[in-house]
C-alpha positions in Angstrom: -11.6 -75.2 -6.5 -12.5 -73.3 -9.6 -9.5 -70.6 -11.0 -10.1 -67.3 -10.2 -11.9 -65.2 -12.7 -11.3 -61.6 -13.7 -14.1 -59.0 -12.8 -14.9 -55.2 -13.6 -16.5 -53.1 -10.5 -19.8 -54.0 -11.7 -19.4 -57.7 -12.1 -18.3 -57.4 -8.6 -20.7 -55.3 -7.3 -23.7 -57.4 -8.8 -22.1 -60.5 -6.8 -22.3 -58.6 -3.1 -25.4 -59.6 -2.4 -25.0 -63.5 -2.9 -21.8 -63.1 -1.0 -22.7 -60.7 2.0 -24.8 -63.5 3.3 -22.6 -66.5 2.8 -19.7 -64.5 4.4 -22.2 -63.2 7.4 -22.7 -67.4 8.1 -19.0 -68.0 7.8 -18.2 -65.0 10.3 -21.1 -66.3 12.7 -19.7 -70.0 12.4 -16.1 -68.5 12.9 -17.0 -67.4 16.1 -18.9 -69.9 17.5 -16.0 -72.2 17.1 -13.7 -70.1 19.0 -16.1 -69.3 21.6 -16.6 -73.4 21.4 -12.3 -73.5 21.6 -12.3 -71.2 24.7 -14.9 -73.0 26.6 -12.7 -76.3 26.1 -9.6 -74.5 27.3 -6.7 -76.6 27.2 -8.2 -79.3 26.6 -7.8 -79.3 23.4 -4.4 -79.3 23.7 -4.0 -82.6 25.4 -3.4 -85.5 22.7 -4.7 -88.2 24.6 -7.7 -86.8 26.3 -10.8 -88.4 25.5 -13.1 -85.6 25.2 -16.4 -86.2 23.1 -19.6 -84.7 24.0 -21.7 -81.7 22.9 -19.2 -79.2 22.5 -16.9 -81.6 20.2 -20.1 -82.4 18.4 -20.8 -79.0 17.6 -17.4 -77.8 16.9 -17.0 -80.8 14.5 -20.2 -79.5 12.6 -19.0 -75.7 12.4 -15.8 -76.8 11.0 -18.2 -79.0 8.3 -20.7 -75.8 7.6 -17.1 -73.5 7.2 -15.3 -75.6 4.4 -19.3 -75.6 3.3 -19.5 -71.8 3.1 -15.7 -71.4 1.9 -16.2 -73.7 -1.2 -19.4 -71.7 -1.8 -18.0 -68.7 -1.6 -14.8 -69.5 -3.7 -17.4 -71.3 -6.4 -17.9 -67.3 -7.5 -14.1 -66.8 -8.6 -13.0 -64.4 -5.9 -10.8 -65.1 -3.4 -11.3 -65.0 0.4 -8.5 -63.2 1.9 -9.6 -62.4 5.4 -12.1 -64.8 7.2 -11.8 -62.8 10.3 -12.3 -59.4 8.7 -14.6 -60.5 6.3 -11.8 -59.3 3.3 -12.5 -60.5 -0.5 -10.7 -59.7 -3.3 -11.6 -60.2 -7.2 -8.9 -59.9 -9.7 -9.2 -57.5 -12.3 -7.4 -55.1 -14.9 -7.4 -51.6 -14.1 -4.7 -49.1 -16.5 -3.2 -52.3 -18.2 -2.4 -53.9 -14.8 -3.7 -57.0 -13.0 -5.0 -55.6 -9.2 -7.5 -56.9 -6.7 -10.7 -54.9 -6.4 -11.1 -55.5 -2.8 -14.2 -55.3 -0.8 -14.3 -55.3 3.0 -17.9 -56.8 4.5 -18.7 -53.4 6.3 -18.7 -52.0 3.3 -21.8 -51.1 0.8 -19.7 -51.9 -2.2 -16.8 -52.5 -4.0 -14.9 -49.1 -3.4 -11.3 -49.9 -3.4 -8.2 -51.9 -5.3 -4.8 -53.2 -4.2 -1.4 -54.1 -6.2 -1.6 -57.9 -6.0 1.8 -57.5 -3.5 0.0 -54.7 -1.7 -2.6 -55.9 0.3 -5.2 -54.7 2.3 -2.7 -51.5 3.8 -2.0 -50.6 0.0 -5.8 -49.9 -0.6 -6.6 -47.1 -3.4 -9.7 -45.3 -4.3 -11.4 -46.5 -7.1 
């Protein structure tokens, strides 16, 4: 996994549209493997079961085409903070500091920055 890299707004900005795609397939795979989880049930819970089959098949291969879409993702130098919200964060210097510009997936571009403590409730304004 490459180190993170520092970027201004507009080296972040230029990267959305490579990202909003990857992270679209890793939400879409993300929810297809718990759909895939709550259709097993408990099942999955049972050690010794011996359940194969479609479903295990499937899950198997989302789980492949996530770590696939992660790596990708993290090959860029930002950092995946929320898989479930769709939450990516690029470090940067802002007034002398070292913050995360933080970009949500909803969201047309890179609008916001957090203390690196702060997180996601300690958004600013850019």
């Amino acid at each position: 996994m490459p180190e993170p890299r520092y970027f201004t707004v507009a080296e972040a900005n230029a990267l959305l549209p490579t990202l909003k795609p990857l992270l679209a397939k890793l939400m879409e795979r993300r929810a297809l493997v718990s759909m895939t989880a709550q259709n097993l049930g408990g099942r999955l819970d049972e050690y010794f079961a011996n359940i194969g089959g479609e479903e295990i098949s499937d899950m198997t291969q989302d789980f492949a085409a996530i770590q696939t879409l992660i790596d990708e993702i993290l090959s860029h130098g930002c950092i995946l903070k929320d898989l479930n919200g769709g939450l990516i964060d690029f470090l940067s210097e802002r007034d002398g500091r070292i913050v995360y510009l933080c970009w949500k997936y909803d969201e047309p571009e890179v609008q916001h920055y957090h203390e690196l403590n702060a997180g996601f409730s300690g958004r600013e304004p850019l």
